[in-house]
C-alpha positions as CSV (number, residue, x, y, z in Angstrom):
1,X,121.0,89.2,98.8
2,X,120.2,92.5,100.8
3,X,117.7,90.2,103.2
4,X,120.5,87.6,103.5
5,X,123.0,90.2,104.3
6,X,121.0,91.2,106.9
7,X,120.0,87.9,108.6
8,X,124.1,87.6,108.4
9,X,124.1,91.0,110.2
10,X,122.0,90.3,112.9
11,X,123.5,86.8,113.5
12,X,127.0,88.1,114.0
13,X,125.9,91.2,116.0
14,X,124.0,88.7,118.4
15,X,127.2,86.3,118.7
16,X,129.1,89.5,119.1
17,X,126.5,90.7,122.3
18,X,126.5,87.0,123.5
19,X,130.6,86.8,123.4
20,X,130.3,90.0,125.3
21,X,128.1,89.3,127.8
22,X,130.1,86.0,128.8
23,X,133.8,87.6,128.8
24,X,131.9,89.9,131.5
25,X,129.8,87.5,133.6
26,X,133.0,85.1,133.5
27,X,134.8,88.2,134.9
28,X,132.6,89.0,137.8
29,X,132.6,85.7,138.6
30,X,136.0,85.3,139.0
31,X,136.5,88.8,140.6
32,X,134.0,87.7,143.8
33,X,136.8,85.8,144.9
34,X,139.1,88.3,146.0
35,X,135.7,91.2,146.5
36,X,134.3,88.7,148.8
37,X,136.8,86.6,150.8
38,X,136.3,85.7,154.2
39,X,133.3,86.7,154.5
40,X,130.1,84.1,154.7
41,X,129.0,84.9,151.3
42,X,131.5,83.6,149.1
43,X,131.5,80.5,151.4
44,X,127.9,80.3,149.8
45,X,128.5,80.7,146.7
46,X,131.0,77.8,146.4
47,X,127.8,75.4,147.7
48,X,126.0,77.2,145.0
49,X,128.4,76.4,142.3
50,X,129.0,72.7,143.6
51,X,124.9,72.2,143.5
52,X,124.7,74.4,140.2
53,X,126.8,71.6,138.7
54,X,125.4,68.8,140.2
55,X,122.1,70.4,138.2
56,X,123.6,70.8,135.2
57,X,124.4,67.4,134.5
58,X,120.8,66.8,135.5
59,X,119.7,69.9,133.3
60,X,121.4,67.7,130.2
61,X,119.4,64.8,131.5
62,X,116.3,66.5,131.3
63,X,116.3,69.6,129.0
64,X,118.7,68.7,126.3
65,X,118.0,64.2,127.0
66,X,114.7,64.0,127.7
67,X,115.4,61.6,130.5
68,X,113.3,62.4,133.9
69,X,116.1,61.3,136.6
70,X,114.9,62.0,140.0
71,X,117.7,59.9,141.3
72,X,120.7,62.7,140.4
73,X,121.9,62.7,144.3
74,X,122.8,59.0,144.3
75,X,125.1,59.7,141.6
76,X,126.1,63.2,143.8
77,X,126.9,60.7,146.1
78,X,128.6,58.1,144.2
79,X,130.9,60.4,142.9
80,X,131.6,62.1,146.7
81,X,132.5,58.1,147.5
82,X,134.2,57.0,144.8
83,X,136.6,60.0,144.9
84,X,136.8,60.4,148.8
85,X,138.5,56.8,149.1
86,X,141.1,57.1,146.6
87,X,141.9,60.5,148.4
88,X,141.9,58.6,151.9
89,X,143.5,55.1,150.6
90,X,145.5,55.4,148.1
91,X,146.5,59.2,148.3
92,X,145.4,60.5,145.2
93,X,144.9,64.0,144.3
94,X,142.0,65.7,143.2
95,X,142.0,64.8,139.3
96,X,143.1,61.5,139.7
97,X,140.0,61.4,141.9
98,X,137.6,62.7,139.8
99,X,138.6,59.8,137.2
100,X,137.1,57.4,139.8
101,X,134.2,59.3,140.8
102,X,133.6,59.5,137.1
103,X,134.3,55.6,136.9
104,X,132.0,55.0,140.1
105,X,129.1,57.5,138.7
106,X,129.7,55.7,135.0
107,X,128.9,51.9,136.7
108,X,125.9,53.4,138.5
109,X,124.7,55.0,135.2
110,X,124.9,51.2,134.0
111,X,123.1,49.7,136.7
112,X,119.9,52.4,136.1
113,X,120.6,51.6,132.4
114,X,117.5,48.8,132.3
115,X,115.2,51.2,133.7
116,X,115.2,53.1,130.6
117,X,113.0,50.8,128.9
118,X,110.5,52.9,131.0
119,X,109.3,56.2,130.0
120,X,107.6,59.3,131.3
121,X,106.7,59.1,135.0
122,X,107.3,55.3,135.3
123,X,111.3,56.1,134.8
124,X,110.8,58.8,136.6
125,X,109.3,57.0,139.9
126,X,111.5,53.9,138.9
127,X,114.9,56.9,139.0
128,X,113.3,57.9,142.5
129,X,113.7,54.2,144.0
130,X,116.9,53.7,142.4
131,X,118.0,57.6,144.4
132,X,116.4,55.8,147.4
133,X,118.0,52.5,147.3
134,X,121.6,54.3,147.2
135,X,120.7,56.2,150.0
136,X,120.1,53.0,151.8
137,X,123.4,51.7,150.7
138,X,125.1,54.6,151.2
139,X,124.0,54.3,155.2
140,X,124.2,50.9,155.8
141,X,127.7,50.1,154.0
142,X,129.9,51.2,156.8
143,X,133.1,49.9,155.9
144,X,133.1,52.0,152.8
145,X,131.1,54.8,153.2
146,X,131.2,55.6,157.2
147,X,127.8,54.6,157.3
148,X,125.4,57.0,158.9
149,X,128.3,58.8,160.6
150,X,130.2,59.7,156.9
151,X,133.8,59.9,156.2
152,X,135.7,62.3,158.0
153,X,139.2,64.0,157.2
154,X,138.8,64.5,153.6
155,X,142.1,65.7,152.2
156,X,141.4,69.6,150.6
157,X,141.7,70.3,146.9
158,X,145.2,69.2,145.3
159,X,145.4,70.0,141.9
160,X,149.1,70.6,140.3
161,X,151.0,70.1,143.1
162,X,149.3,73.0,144.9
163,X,146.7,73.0,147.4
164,X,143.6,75.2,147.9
165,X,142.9,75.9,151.3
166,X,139.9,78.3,151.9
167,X,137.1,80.0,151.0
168,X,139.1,81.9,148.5
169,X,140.6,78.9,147.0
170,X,138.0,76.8,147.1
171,X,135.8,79.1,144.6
172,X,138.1,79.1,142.1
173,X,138.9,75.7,141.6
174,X,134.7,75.1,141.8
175,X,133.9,77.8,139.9
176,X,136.8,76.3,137.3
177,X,135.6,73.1,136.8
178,X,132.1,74.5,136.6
179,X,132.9,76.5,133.7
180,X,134.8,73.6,132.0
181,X,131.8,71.1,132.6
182,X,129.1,73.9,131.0
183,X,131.8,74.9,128.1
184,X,131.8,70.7,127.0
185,X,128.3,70.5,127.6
186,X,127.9,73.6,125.4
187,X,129.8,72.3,122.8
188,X,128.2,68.7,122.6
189,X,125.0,69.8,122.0
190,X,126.4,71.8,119.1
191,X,128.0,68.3,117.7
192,X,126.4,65.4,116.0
193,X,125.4,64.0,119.5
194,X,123.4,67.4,120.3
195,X,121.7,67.6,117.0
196,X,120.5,63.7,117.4
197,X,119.1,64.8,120.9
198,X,117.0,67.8,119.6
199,X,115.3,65.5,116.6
200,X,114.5,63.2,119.1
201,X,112.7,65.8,121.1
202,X,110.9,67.0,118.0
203,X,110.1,63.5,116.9
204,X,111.2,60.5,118.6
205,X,109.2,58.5,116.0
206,X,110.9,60.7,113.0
207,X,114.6,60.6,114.5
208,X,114.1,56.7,114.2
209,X,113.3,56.7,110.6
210,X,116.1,58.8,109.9
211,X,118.8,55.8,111.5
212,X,118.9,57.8,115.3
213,X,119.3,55.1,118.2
214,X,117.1,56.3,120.5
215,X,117.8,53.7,123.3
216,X,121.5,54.1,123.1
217,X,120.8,58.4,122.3
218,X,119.2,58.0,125.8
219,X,121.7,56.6,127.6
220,X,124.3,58.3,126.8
221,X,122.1,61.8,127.7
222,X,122.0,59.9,131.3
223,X,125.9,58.5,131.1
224,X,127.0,61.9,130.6
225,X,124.4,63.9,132.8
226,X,125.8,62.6,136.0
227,X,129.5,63.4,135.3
228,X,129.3,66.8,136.7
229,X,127.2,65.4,139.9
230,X,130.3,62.8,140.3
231,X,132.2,66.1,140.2
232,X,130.5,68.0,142.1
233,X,130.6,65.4,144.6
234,X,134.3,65.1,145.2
235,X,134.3,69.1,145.4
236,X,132.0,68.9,148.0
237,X,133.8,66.2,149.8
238,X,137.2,68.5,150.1
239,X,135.7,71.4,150.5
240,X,134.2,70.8,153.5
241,X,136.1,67.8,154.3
242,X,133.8,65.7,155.1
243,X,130.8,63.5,153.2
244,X,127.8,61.8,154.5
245,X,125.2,60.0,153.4
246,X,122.3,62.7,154.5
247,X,123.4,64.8,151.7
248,X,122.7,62.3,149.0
249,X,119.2,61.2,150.3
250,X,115.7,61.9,148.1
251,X,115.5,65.4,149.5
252,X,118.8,66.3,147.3
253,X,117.2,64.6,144.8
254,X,114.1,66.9,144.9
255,X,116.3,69.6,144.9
256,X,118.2,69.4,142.2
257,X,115.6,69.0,140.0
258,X,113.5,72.0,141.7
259,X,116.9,73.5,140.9
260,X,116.6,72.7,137.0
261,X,112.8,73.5,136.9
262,X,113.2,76.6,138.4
263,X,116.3,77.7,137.0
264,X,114.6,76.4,133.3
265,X,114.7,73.0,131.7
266,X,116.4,74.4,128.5
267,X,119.5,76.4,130.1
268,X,122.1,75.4,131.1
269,X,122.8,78.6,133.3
270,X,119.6,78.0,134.3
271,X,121.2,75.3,136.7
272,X,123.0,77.5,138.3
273,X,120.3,80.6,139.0
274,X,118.0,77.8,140.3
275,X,120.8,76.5,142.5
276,X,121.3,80.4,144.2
277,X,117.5,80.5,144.7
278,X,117.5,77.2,146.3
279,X,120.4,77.6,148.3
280,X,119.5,81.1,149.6
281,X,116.0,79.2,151.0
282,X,117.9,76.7,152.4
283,X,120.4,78.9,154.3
284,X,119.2,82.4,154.8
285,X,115.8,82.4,156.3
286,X,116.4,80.1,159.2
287,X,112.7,80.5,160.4
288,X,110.9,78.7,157.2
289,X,113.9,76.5,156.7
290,X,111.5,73.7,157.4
291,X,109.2,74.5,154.9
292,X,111.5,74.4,152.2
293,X,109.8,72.1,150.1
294,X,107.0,74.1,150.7
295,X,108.3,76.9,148.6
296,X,109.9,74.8,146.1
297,X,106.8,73.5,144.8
298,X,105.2,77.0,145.2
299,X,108.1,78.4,143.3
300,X,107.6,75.5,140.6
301,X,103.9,76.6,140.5
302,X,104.4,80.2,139.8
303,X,107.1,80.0,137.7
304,X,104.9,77.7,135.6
305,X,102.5,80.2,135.6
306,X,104.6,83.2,135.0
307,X,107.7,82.2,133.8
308,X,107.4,78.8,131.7
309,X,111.1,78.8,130.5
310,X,112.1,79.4,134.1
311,X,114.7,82.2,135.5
312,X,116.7,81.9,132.2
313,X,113.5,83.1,130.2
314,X,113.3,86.5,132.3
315,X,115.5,88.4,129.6
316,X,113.4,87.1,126.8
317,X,109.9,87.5,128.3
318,X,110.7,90.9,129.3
319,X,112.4,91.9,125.6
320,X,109.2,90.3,123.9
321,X,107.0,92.5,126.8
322,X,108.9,96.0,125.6
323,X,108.6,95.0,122.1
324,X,104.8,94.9,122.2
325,X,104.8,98.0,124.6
326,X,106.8,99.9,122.5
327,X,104.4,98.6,119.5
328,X,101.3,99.5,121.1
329,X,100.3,96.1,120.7
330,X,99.2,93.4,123.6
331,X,101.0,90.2,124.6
């Protein structure tokens, strides 16, 4: 009794310290708005969030799915689309509009749906083409898309009757949706769904003996992984009011998964810290913005090296280092 008592103990004192921690990052999250408004910074951070949730979805994918997509940017992009011309057409607001980038995303999830016969790095190369072939359509389907030249005039965020103009504004509708899409993901891998997704990444061969559908378990870990790209898509297309078809190519592909890698396959915050480093490379140090890829894979490479679980491991790997320290042991 006294050793279960204390497992107990320790389980509610760390879902005590984890409640904490959230309530406060949640909070500092939302208090950059006002700290930092109208100033550079926070226009950065809404691209961070935006990207961070375009690599979440593909975080799902990958960490929690198992799936390899290296096409998440054509469903970026599908979403940006798909929303953008109900807000230019038929003058809907931003929710309505994220139904149809949803919709839009959904009917490309379909399409890639055959590829999953494939596994390992033949769906991965086969996801890649199918990123690439969007990208194509994308510039080439000028009636719908702008073509090479994009859609201009996006209508801003709408949601409620209100609209968010601004930096300011802007955050916290991204930074909302952000935290709803990670709080649903969060919460599906703690249902039936999630627990059918870990035995198939302990034993693929063992989850089919016990009933799992691995085909369909698949699919639905892609279906639902590029719901907060479609997302993130229309939020990028009113935030800046304007979408085109170079933002969805292979290199945002690339990206986003250096984004996941980086961040760490397992976390879904992960996403998110990947998505700052990236970003920051991409933006701040103008002189070796063209060799961004460059340090991308050289970030992937150390990190392997150093940091297996990614950024999201750095609290564990350094409570596991102080442990043995403190032990006068070695790790």
């Amino acid at each position: 009794m006294r050793a279960r008592d204390a497992i107990l103990s320790r389980h509610h004192r760390s879902r005590t310290v984890t409640i904490v921690v959230t309530a406060v990052a949640v909070a500092a999250l939302y208090g950059a708005a006002p700290r930092y408004d109208g100033t550079f910074f926070l226009s950065f951070l809404v691209d961070v969030v935006i990207l961070g949730l375009a690599a979440l979805g593909l975080q799902h994918t990958v960490g929690d799915g198992g799936v390899l997509n290296l096409g998440q940017a054509a469903f970026f992009g599908l979403g940006a689309y798909g929303g953008v011309w109900t807000l230019q057409h038929w003058h809907w607001t931003t929710l309505p509009a994220f139904g149809a980038a949803i919709v839009v995303a959904a009917l490309g999830a379909v399409v890639m749906a055959p590829l999953l016969r494939l596994r390992g790095v033949y769906f991965a190369m086969a996801s890649f083409a199918f990123g690439a072939m969007m990208f194509e359509i994308f510039g080439q389907a000028v009636s719908l898309t702008g073509g090479e030249n994009g859609l201009f005039l996006v209508p801003p965020l709408r949601v409620f009757g209100h609209t968010f103009i601004g930096n300011r504004d802007s955050y916290l509708v991204v930074l909302t949706v952000a935290l709803l899409c990670y709080a649903v993901l969060a919460l599906l891998m703690r249902s039936g769904y999630g627990l059918s997704l870990h035995a198939v990444r302990q034993s693929e061969n063992g989850a089919r003996a016990a009933g799992v559908n691995v085909a369909r378990l698949r699919f639905f870990a892609l279906l639902i992984g590029v719901i907060p790209a479609a997302l993130a898509g229309v939020l990028y297309a009113q935030v800046h009011g304007i979408v085109q078809a170079s933002v969805f190519d292979y290199n945002q592909s690339v990206a986003l998964i250096t984004m996941v890698i980086v961040g760490g396959v397992a976390s879904r915050w992960g996403a998110f810290a990947g998505a700052l480093l990236a970003q920051y490379i991409s933006v701040y140090p103008r002189a070796i913005e063209q060799y961004r890829f460059l340090l991308y894979g050289v970030l992937i490479a150390a990190l392997m090296i150093v940091l297996p679980g990614g950024i999201a491991s750095v609290g564990r790997v350094a409570l596991a280092r102080s442990r043995v320290l403190l032990g006068g042991g070695r790790l």
